[in-house]
GUKEKOL-980970 format. One line per 8 residues: number of its first residue (from 1); their letters; for each residue x, y, z of C-alpha. Coordinates in pm, whole numbers, plus 50000, padded with zeros to 5 digits. Last residue first. Example, Ala and Ser with C-alpha at 12.3 -4.5 7.8 and 13.67 -1.06 7.14 Angstrom:
2
2	SA	51367,49894,50714 | 51230,49550,50780;
% end
This chain:
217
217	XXXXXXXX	50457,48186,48471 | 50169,48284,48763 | 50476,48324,48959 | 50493,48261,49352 | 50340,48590,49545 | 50341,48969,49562 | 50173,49035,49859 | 50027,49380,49961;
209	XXXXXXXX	50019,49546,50310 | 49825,49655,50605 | 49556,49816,50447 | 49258,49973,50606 | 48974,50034,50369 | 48721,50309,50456 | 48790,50415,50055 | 48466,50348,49847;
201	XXXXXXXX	48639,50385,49534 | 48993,50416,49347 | 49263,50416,49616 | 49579,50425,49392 | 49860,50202,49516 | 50138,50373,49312 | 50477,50139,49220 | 50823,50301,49127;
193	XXXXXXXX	51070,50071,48947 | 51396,49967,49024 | 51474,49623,48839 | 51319,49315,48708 | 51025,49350,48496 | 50692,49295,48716 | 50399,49179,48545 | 50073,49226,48782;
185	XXXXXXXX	49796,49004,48903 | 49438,49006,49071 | 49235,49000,49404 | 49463,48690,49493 | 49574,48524,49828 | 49284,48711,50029 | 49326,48843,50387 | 49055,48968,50617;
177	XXXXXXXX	49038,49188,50906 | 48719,49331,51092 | 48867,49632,51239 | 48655,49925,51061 | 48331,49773,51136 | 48467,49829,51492 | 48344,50164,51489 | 47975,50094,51485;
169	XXXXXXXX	47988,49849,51795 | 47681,49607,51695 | 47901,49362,51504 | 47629,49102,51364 | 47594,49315,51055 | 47924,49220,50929 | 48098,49489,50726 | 48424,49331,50595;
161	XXXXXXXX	48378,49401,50235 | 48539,49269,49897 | 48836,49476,49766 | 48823,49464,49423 | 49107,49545,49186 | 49041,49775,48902 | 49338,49771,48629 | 49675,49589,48707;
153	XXXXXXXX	49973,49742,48550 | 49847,50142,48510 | 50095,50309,48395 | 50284,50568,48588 | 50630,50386,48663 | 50429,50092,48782 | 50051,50179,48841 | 49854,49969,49101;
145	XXXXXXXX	49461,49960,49119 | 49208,49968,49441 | 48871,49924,49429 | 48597,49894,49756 | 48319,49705,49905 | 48132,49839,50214 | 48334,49894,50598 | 48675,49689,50410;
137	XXXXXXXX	48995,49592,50613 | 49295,49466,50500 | 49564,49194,50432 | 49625,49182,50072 | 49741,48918,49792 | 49833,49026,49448 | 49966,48718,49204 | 50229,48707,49017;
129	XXXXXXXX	50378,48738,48643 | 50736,48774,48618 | 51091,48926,48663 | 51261,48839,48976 | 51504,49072,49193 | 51217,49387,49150 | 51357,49649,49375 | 51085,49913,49511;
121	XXXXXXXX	51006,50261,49525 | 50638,50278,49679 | 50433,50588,49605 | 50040,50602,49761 | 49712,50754,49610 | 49467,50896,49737 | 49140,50969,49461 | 48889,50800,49673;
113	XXXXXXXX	48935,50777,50072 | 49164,50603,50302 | 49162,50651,50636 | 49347,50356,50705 | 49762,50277,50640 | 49876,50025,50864 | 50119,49914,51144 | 50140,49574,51324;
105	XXXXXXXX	50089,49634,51678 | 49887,49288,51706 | 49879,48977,51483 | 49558,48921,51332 | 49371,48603,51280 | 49177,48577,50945 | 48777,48633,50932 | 48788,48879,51219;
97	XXXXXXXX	48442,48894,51347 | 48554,48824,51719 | 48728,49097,51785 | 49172,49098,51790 | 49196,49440,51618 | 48935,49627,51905 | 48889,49360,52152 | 49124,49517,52376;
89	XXXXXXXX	49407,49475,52191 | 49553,49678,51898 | 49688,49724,51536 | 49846,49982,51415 | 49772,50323,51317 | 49824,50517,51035 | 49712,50817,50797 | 49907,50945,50513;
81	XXXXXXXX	49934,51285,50619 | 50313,51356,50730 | 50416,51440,51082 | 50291,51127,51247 | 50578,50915,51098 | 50529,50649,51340 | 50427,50859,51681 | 50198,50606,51845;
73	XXXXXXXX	50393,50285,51712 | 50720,50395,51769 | 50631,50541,52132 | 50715,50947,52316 | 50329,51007,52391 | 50207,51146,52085 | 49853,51011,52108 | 49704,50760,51886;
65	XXXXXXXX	49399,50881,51748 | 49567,51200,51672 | 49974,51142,51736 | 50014,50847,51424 | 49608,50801,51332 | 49461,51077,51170 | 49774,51191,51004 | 49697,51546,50904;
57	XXXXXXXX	49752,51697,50600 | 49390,51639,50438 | 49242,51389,50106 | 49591,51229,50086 | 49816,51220,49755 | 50166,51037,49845 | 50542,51065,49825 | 50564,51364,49534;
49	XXXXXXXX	50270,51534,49574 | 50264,51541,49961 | 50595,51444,50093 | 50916,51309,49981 | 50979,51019,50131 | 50820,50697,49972 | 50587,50416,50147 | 50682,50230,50399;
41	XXXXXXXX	50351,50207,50585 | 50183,49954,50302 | 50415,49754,50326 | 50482,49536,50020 | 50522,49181,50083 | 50727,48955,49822 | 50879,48950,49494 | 50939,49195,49500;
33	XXXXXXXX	51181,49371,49796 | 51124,49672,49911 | 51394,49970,49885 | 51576,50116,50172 | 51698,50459,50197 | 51495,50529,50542 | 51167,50489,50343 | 51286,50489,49933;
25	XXXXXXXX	51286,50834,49796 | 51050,51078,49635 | 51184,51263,49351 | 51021,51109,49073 | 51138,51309,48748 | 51407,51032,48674 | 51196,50696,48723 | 50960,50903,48528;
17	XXXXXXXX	51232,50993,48243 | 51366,50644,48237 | 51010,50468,48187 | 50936,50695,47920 | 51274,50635,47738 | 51242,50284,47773 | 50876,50285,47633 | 51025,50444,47326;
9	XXXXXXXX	51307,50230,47285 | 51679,50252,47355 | 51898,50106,47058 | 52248,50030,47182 | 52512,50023,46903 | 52836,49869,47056 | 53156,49973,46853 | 53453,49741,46856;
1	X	53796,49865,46934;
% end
């Protein structure tokens, strides 16, 4: 019988003992897909400190803004404090200083402020370089970053603002919605891999999910 000698690497060995130490688990036992869109609402299970960092333990959107009245969208995972809400008539998602079109009661995570952060367990099917696109919201400019298993893979990303001065109704400035095909890039190696959205500045971002487009290579 032949002997195999595998040779494991330092980096592997890292990236094995935080895929390992991460406890959180994929939304409903079901990984994302990348390439392709991340949403931003199907983040891990597990909770504060393991799931997700938030700045308070309430959800200021699922059954607080949106009352708990028995519905998906007012109730979706309301118990937990990453804050979200969805997207609504009444001039309020579908206003005139949109800069993109926006399809209604589509969830998203808003409230966010400096220092949250945001776990994702995902399934990469195609290694490469690609591009990060976003749907979102911005009241003043902002920075995001993405880590993949605990490094940082993308350094400051910048989230340009949606503020329009025009807009007269305070609150609306955060519901003007705006898309971009690239605010950077990120190397994916194919496999399982856990991905943190880190909220880095500014916050008052709503973000309804993250594209992971064609290859750059």
């Amino acid at each position: 019988m032949k002997k195999r000698l595998i040779i494991i690497t330092g980096a592997a060995i890292i990236l094995c003992a935080f895929i390992l130490n991460h406890t959180g688990k994929p939304w409903q036992g079901k990984m994302q897909q990348l390439p392709g869109r991340l949403e931003c609402e199907y983040y891990d299970e597990g909770g504060e400190g393991v799931a997700y960092h938030d700045a308070d333990s309430t959800n200021n959107g699922s059954g607080k803004l949106n009352p708990a009245n028995g519905s998906f969208l007012n109730e979706f995972r309301m118990k937990e404090g990453v804050d979200i809400s969805y997207a609504k008539t009444g001039n309020i998602d579908n206003n005139p200083y949109n800069k993109v079109p926006r399809d209604i009661n589509k969830l998203y995570v808003g409230w966010t402020q400096p220092g949250e952060w945001i776990n994702y367990t995902v399934k990469v099917n195609k290694a490469g370089t690609y591009p990060i696109g976003v749907l979102y919201t911005a009241n003043g400019n902002g920075i995001i970053s993405v880590d993949i298993d605990g490094k940082d893979a993308t350094g400051p990303l910048n989230i340009n603002t949606t503020h329009d001065d025009r807009d007269t109704v305070a609150w609306r400035q955060w519901h003007h919605w705006n898309s971009s095909d690239s605010i950077g890039s990120i190397t994916l190696k194919k496999g399982v891999h856990v991905l943190t959205l880190h909220i880095i500045t500014n916050g008052n971002m709503n973000l309804d999910f993250l594209n992971f487009g064609k290859s750059l290579k």
